[in-house]
C-alpha positions as a printed Julia matrix, in Angstrom:
275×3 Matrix{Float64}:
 -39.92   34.08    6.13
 -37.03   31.97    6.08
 -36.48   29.45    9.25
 -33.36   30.01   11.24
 -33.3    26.19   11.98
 -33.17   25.75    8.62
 -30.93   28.28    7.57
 -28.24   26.86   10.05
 -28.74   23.8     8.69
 -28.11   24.2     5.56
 -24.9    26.25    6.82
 -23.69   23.24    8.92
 -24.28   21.06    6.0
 -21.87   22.69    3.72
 -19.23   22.75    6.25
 -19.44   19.17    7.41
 -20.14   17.69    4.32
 -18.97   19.62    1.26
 -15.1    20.25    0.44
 -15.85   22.9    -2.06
 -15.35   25.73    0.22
 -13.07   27.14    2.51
 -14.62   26.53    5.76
 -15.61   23.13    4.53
 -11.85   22.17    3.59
 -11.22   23.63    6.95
 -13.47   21.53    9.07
 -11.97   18.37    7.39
  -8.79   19.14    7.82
  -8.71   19.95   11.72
 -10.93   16.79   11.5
  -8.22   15.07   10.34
  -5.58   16.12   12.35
  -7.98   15.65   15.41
  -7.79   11.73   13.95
  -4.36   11.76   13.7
  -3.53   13.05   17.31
  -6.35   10.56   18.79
  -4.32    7.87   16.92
  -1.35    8.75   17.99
  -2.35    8.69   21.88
  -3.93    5.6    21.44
  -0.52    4.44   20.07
   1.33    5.7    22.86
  -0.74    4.66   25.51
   0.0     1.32   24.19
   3.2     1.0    25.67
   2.76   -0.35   29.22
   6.08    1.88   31.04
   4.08    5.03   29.39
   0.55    3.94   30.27
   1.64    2.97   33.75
   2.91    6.46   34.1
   0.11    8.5    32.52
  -2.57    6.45   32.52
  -5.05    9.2    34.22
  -3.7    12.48   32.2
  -4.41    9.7    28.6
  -7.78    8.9    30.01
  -9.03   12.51   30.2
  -7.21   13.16   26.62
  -9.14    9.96   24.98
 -12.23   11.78   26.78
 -11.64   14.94   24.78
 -11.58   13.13   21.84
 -14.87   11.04   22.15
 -16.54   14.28   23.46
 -15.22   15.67   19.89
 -15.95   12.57   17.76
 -19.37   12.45   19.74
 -20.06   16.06   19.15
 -19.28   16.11   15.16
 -21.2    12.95   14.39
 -24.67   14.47   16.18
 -23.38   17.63   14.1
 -23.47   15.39   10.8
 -27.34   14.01   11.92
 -28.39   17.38   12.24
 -27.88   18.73    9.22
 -28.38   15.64    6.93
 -31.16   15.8     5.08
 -31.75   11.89    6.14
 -30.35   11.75    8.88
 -30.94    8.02    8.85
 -29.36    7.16    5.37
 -26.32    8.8     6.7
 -26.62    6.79    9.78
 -26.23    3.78    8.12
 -23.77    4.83    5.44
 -20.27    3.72    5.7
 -18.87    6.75    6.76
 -21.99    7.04    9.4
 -21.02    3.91   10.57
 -17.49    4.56   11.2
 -18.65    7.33   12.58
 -20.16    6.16   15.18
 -17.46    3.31   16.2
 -15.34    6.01   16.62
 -17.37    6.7    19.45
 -18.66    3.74   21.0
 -15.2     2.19   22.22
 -14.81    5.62   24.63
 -18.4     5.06   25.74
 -17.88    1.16   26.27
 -14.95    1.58   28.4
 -16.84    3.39   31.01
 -18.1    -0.23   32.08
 -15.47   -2.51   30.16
 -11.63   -0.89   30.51
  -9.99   -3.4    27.94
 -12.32   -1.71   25.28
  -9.99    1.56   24.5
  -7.77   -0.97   22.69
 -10.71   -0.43   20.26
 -10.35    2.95   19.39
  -7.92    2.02   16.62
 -11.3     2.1    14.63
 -10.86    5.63   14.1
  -8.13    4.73   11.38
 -10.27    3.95    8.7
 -11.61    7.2     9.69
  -8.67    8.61    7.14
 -10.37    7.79    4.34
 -12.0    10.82    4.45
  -8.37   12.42    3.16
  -9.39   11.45   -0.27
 -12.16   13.29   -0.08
 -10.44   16.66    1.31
  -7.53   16.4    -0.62
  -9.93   15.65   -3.8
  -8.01   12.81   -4.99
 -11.26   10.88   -6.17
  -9.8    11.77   -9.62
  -6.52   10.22   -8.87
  -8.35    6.96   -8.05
 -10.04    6.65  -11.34
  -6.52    5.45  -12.33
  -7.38    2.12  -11.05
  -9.28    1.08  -13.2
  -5.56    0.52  -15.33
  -5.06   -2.02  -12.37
  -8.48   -3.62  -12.41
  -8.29   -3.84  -16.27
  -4.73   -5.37  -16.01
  -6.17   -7.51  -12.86
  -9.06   -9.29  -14.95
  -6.63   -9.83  -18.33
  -3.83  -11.81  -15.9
  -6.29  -13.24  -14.6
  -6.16  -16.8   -16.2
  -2.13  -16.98  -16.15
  -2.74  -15.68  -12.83
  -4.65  -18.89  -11.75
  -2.61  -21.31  -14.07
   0.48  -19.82  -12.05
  -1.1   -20.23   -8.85
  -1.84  -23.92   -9.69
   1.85  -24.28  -10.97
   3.33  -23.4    -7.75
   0.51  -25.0    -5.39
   2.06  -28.17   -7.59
   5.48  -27.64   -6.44
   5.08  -26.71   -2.98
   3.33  -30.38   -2.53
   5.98  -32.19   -4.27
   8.89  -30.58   -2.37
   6.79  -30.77    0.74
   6.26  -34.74    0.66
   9.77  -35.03   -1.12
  11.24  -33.19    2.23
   9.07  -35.33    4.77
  10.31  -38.23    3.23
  13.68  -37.62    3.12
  13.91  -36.1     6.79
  11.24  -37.41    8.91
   9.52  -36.74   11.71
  13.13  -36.61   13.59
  14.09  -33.85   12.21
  11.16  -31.73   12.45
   9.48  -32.59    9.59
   6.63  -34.41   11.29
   3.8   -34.65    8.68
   3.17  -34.31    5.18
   1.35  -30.23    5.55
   4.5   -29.61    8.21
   6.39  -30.18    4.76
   4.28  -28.18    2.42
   4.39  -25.16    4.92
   8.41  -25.35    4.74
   8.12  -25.52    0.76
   6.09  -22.48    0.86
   8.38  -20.44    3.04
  11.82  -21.52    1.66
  10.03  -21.47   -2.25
   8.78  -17.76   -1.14
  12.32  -16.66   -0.09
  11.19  -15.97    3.62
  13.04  -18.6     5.55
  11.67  -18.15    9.0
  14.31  -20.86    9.81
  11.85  -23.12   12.29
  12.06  -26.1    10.67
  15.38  -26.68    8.44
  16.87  -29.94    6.64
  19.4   -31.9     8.87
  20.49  -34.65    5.96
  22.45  -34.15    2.96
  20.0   -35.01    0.55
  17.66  -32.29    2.47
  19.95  -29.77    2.09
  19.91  -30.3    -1.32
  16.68  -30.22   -2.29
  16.67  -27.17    0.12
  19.24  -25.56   -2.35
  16.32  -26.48   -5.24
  13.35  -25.29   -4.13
  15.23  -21.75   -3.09
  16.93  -21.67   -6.65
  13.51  -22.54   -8.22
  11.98  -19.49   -5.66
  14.06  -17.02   -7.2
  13.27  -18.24  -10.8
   9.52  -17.68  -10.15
   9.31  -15.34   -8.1
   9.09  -12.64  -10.51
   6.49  -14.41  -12.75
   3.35  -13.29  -11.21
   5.37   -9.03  -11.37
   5.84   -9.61  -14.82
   2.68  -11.32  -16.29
   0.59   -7.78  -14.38
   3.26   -5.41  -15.66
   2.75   -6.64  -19.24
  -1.42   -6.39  -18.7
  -1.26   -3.2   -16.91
   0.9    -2.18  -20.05
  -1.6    -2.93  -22.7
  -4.41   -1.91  -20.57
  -2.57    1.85  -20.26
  -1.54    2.05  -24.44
  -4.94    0.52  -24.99
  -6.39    3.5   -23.12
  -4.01    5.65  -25.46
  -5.02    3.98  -28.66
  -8.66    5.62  -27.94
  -7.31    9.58  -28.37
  -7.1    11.6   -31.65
  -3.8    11.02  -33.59
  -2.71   14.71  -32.86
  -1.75   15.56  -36.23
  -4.7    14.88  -37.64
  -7.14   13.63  -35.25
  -8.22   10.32  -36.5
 -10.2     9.18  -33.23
  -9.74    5.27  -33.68
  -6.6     3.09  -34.23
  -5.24   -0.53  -34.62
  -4.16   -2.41  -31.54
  -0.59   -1.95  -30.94
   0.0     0.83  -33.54
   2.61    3.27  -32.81
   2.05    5.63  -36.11
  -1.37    6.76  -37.6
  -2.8     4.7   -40.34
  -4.04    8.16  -41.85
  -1.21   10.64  -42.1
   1.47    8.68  -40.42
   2.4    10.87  -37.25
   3.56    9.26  -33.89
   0.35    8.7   -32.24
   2.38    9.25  -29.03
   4.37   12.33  -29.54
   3.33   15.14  -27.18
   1.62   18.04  -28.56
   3.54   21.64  -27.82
């Protein structure tokens, strides 16, 4: 005879933690949006003319919520079949912040600011909106990440260079009078003005400053794309790399050269989309 403990268990499990059914899909969803409006109150409450005005009706609301939060995660203990490994998963874990901030600021008010925890909480869209496969695309990026990754560096070093040079060339020139009062005071200017930022803090009173000012933004702009274009050209021979691996579709020769374009066998476009 079956147990009805059991049997509800295994029930609850499939809801809360399978997205391969209906009511599963459901339960993450209005999880979600339950997220989403706890977020959003949070965000609100924020503003002091709003809090100051319903500070008591945003309380009770951000009650409802960890009474929610609070009842879902003991939900999620009960019907894991270890309990504790989910306890000390990730999601377990941000599970349970989500609830601990509401429970905190029973004896410590400032701790509601807190509860912005719960947005890591929507990481759980990629599970309901099954975009796991989506993210299996990134491994174009981390392909195209590790093959820049020298002229990454050797760009890096390049421009760490610079930004030294034009930051003791600029507290020379100026000096201390003008704002430029040491030597990392000048490097942080390089790096904002060679970035195209201009924050406008600290700028060059003298001629000769505004000069080299005019340098280091001309030599910005002349960089700045350097670092786009060395990951765009990686991330495109990681991608045709990728299609280099499929069957010619004429006649389905399963390897080719590096950087072919036609097959080596019966000289189709290895590209060309099949009707």
């Amino acid at each position: 005879m079956n147990n009805p403990i059991a049997t509800w268990r295994q029930r609850l499990f499939v809801v809360v933690f399978q997205t391969n059914t209906r009511a599963g899909r459901a339960f993450d969803l209005a999880l979600l949006v339950i997220i989403l409006a706890s977020l959003l109150v949070v965000m609100i409450d924020s503003v002091e003319s709003v809090h100051q005005r319903y500070a008591d009706q945003f309380a009770w609301i951000e009650w409802g919520f960890t009474f929610i939060f609070a009842v879902e995660y003991l939900l999620r203990l009960f019907c894991s079949p270890k309990p504790l490994r989910y306890a000390f998963s990730f999601y377990g874990l941000v599970d349970l912040l989500a609830i601990l901030p509401g429970i905190i600021a029973i004896f410590y008010s400032d701790a509601q600011y807190l509860m912005v925890v719960r947005m890591v909480r929507m990481l759980r869209v990629f599970r309901i909106l099954k975009l796991s496969p989506y993210l299996m695309q990134a491994d174009y990026l981390w392909a195209a990440l590790r093959g820049s990754r020298q002229k990454i560096i050797v760009f890096l070093l390049s421009v760490s260079t610079l930004v030294v040079l034009f930051g003791t060339l600029m507290y020379v020139i100026e000096g201390p009078e003008d704002g430029f009062t040491s030597i990392p005071k000048g490097i942080y200017w390089a790096i904002v003005t060679l970035t195209t930022v201009g924050f406008g803090d600290i700028v060059p009173k003298t001629a000769l400053g505004q000069m080299l000012s005019s340098l280091v933004m001309i030599t910005g702009y002349s960089i700045i794309a350097v670092p786009t274009g060395i990951f765009t050209a990686e991330l495109a021979n990681a991608m045709r790399g990728e299609e280099l691996e499929q069957d010619c579709p004429s006649c389905k020769k399963p390897r080719h050269e590096p950087g072919a374009a036609f097959c080596s066998r019966c000289g189709s476009h290895l590209f060309a989309k099949m009707e």
